[in-house]
C-alpha positions in Angstrom: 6.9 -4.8 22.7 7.1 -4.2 19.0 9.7 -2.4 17.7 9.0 0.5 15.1 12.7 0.8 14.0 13.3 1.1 10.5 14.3 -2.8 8.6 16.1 -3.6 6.0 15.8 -6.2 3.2 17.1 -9.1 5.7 14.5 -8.2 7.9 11.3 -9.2 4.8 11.5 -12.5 5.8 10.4 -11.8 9.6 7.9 -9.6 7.6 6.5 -12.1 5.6 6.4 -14.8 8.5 4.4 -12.4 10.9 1.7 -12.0 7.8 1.1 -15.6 7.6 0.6 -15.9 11.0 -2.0 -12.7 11.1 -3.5 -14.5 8.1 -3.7 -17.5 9.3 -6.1 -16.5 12.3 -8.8 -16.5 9.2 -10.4 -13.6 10.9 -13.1 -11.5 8.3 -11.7 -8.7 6.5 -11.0 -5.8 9.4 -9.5 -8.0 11.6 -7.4 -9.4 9.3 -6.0 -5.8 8.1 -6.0 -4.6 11.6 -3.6 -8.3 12.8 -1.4 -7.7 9.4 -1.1 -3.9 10.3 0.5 -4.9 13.6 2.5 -7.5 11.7 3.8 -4.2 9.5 4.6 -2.0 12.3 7.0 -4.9 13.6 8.5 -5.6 10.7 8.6 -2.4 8.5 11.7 -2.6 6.0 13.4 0.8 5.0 13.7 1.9 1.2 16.5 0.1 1.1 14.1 -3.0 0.1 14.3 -1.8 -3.0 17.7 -1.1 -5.2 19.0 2.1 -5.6 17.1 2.2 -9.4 14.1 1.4 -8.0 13.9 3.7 -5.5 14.0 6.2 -8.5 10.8 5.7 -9.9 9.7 7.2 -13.0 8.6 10.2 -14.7 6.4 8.5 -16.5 4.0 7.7 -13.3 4.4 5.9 -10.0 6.1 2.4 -10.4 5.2 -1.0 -8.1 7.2 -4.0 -7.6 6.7 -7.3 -6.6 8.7 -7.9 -2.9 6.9 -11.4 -2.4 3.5 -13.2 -3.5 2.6 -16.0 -1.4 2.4 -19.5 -3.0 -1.0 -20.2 -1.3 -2.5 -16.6 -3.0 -3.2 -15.3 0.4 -1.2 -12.1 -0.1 1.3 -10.2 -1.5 3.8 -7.6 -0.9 4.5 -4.8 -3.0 6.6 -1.6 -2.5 4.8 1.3 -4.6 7.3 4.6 -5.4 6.0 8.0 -6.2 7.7 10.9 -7.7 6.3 14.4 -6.2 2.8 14.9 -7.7 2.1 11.2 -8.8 -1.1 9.7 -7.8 -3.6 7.2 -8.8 -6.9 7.7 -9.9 -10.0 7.0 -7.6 -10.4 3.2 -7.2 -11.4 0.6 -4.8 -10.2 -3.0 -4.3 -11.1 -6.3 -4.1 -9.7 -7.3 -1.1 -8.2 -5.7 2.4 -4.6 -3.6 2.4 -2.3 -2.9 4.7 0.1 0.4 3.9 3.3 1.3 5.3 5.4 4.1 4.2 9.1 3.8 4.2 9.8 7.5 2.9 7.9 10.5 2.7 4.2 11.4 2.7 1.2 9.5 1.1 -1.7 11.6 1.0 -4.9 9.7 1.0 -8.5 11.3 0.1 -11.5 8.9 0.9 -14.6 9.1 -1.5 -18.3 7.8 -0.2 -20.3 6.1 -3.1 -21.4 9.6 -4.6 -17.5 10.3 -5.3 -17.5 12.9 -2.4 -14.6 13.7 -0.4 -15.5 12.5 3.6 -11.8 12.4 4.6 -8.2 13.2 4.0 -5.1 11.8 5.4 -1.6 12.1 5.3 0.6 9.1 5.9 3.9 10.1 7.0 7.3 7.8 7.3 6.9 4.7 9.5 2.8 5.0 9.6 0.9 2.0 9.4 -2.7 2.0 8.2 -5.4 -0.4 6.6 -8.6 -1.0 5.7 -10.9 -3.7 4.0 -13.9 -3.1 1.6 -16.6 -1.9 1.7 -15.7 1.8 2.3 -12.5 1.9 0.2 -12.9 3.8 -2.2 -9.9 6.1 -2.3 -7.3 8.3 -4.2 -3.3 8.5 -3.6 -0.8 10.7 -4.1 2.5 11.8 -3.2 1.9 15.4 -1.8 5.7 15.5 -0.7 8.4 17.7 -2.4 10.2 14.4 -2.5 10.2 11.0 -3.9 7.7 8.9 -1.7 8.3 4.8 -0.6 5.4 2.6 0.2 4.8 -1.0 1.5 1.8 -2.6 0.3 0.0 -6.0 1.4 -3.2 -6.8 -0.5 -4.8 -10.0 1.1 -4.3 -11.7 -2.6 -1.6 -12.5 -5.0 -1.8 -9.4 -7.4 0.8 -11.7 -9.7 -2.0 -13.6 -10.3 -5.2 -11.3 -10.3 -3.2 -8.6 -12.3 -4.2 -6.0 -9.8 -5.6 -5.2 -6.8 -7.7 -3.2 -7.7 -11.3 -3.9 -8.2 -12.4 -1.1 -10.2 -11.8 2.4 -11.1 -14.2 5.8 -10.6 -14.6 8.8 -13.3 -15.2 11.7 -11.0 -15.9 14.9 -14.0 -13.6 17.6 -14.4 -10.8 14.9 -12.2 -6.8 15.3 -13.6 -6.1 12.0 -14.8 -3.1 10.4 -13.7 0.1 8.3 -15.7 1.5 5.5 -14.1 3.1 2.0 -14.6 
C-alpha cells in the first residue's frame, strides 16, 4: 500500500527511481501522467527538499529550481515556490505534468480554447494531480495567506528545452504576473 507520508530530501532518490519505472512503461501521454502521479504520491518529499532560502521565494515573483533532470531527457523534477498572490499567466505545455504540493494551496483555473474559465481547483498539501495536452491550458496561483511549495515533473528535461511551457495566452483586461 503506498504510503502518503510526508519525505524528505533522502527520500528523492526512491522518487526519481519510481518515475523511471512509470516512464519506462512508454504508455501515451495520460497514462504516463496518471503511472508518474502514483509514483508522486509514494514518494512525495516535504519542503525540506529545498534549503531553508529557497523555501523563501521571492518578492519579485514565484521562483523554480531544478531537483533532478534525467540524462536520457525523459523528465525532470522541479520544486516551484509561491509567495501569497503569485501566479503565472495562462499557458499550456508541451508535454504531460505531474504536481504535487508540499505546503499550502495551489489554485488552478482551466481555460478551453476561447480562454473561458470551465474549472477551478484547489490543490491542497499532499495532493497529487496531472494531466497531458491537449486540454491544458491553465493558470496558477498561490491563493494561500502563506508561502506555497510545489513538486513538479514535466515528461522532458526543461534544462534543456528552457521551459515547459509551450506557449503563453493574452486573455484582455488579465493582471499580468512577475516571476523568475
Amino acid at each position: 500500500m503506498p504510503t502518503t507520508a510526508p519525505r524528505t530530501i533522502d527520500d528523492l532518490a526512491e522518487l526519481v527511481a519510481g518515475i523511471r519505472t512509470a516512464v519506462a512503461a512508454h504508455a501515451d501521454w495520460p497514462a504516463t501522467a496518471r503511472l508518474v502521479a502514483e509514483q508522486v504520491r509514494r514518494h512525495l518529499p516535504t519542503p525540506d527538499v529545498l534549503t531553508a532560502d529557497q523555501r523563501l521565494g521571492s518578492p519579485a515573483g514565484y521562483q523554480s529550481h531544478t531537483l533532478h533532470a534525467e540524462p536520457d531527457g525523459s523528465f525532470s523534477i522541479i520544486a516551484v515556490v509561491w509567495r501569497p498572490g503569485q501566479f503565472t499567466r495562462i499557458h499550456d505545455h508541451v508535454t504531460w505534468c505531474v504536481v504535487g504540493v508540499l505546503q499550502g494551496v495551489e489554485h488552478e483555473e482551466l481555460f478551453d480554447a476561447d480562454l473561458h474559465v470551465i474549472g477551478r481547483t484547489d490543490n491542497r498539501t499532499g495532493e497529487v494531480s496531472g494531466f497531458a495536452p491537449p486540454g491544458d491550458i491553465h493558470r496558477v496561483r498561490n491563493t494561500a495567506a502563506t508561502t506555497t511549495i510545489s513538486l513538479h515533473v514535466y515528461g522532458t528535461d526543461v534544462t534543456r528545452v528552457g521551459s515547459s511551457v509551450r506557449r503563453y495566452y493574452d486573455n484582455p483586461g488579465e493582471e499580468q504576473p512577475s516571476w523568475h
